[in-house]
C-alpha positions as CSV (number, residue, x, y, z in Angstrom):
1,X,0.0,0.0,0.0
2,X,2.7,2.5,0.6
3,X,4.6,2.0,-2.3
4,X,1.7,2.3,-4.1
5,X,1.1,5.7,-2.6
6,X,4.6,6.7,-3.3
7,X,3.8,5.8,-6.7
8,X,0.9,8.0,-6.9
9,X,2.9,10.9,-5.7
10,X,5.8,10.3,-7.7
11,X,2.9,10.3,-10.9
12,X,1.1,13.6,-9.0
13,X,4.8,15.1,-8.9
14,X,6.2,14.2,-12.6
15,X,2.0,15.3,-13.6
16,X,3.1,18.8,-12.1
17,X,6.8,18.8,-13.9
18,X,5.2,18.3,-17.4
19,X,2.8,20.6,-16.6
20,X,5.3,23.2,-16.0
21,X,7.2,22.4,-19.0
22,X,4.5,22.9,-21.3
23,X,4.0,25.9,-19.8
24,X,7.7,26.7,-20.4
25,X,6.8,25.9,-24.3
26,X,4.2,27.9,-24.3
27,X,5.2,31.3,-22.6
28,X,2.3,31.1,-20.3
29,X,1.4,30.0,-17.1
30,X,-0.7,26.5,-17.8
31,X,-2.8,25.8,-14.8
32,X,-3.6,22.6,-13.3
33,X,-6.3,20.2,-14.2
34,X,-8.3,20.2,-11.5
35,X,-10.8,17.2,-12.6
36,X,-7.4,15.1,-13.3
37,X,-6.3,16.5,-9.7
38,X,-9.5,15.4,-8.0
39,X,-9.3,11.6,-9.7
40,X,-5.1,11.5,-8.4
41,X,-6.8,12.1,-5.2
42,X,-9.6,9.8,-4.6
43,X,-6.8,7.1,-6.3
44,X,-4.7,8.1,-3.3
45,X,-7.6,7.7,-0.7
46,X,-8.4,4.4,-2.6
47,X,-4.5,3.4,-2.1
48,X,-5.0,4.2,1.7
49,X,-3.8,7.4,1.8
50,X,-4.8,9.3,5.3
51,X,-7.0,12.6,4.8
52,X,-4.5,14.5,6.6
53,X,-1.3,13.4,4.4
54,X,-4.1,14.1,1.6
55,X,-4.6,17.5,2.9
56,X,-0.6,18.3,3.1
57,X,0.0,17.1,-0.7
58,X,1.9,19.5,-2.5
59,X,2.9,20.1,-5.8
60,X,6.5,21.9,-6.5
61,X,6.2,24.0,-9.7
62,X,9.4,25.4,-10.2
63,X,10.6,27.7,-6.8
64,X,7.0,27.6,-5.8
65,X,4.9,25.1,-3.8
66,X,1.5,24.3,-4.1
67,X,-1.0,22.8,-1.7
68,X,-3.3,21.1,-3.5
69,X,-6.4,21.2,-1.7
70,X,-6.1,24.6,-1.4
71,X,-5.7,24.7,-5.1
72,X,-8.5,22.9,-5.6
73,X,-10.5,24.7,-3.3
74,X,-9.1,28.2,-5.2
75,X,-10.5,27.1,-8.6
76,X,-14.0,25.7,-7.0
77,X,-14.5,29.4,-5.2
78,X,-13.3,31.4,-8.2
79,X,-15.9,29.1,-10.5
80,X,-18.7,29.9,-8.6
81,X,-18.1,33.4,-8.6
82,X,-17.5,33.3,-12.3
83,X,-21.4,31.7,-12.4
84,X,-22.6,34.0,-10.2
85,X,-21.4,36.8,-12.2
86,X,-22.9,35.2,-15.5
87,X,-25.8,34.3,-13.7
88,X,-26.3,37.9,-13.0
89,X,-25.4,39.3,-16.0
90,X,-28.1,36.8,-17.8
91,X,-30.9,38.0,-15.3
92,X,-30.5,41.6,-16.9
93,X,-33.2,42.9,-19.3
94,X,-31.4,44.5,-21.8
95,X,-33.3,46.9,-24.9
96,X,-32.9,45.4,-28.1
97,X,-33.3,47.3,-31.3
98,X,-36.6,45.2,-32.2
99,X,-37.8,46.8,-28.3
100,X,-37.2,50.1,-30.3
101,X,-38.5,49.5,-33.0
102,X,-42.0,48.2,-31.2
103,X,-42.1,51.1,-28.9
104,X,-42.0,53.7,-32.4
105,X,-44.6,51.7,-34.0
106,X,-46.8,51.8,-31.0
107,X,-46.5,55.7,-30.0
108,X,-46.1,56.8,-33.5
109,X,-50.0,57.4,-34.0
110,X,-50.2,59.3,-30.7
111,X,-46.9,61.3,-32.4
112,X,-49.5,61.8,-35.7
113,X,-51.9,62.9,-33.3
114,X,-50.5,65.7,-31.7
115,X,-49.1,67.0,-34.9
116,X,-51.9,67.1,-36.4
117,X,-53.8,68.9,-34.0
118,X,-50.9,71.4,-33.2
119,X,-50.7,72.4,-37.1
120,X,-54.9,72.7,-37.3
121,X,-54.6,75.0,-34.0
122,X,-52.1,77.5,-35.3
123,X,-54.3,77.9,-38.4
């Protein structure tokens, strides 16, 4: 059991170094997968793989370390806030040009109207 859990680290670890490099290749930052992080996880826990070694996983990119829970937990936040912005954004009623173009046809008798009885009242 524990070499597998080395094993799955070692994988988790060599994940995050390719990872890196492609961001290397790239010129920008490449984040994480956090579905593929999530499924290395639940492997580990499967493995036997205590929640609080689970909880202390990191992840060296480069000079920088990176829990992975907290990661995880990053992404989740920062997705729901992206939703909730759409969400809100989607909720807005917004004037089309068809809304303008109703609105014309419906007070352009009234418009007629007043005309019409202003230029028979200056005669």
């Amino acid at each position: 059991m524990k070499i597998l859990s080395i094993l799955l680290v070692a994988f988790l670890i060599a994940t995050s170094f390719l990872y890196a490099q492609e961001s290397i290749n790239t010129g920008r930052r490449k984040f994480y997968n956090v579905e593929e992080l999530i499924r290395l996880i639940e492997q580990a826990r499967e493995a036997g793989m205590s929640e609080e070694e689970l909880r202390n996983l990191e992840i060296i990119d480069g000079d920088q370390e990176i829990n992975v829970m907290e990661y995880i937990e990053q992404k989740r936040l920062a997705r729901l806030l992206k939703d909730k912005k759409l969400k809100e954004l989607l909720s807005k009623n917004f004037l089309t040009v068809n809304d303008i173009y109703r609105e014309l046809i419906k007070t352009e008798p009234e418009v007629i109207k007043k005309l019409r009885e202003e230029l028979v009242s200056e005669r």
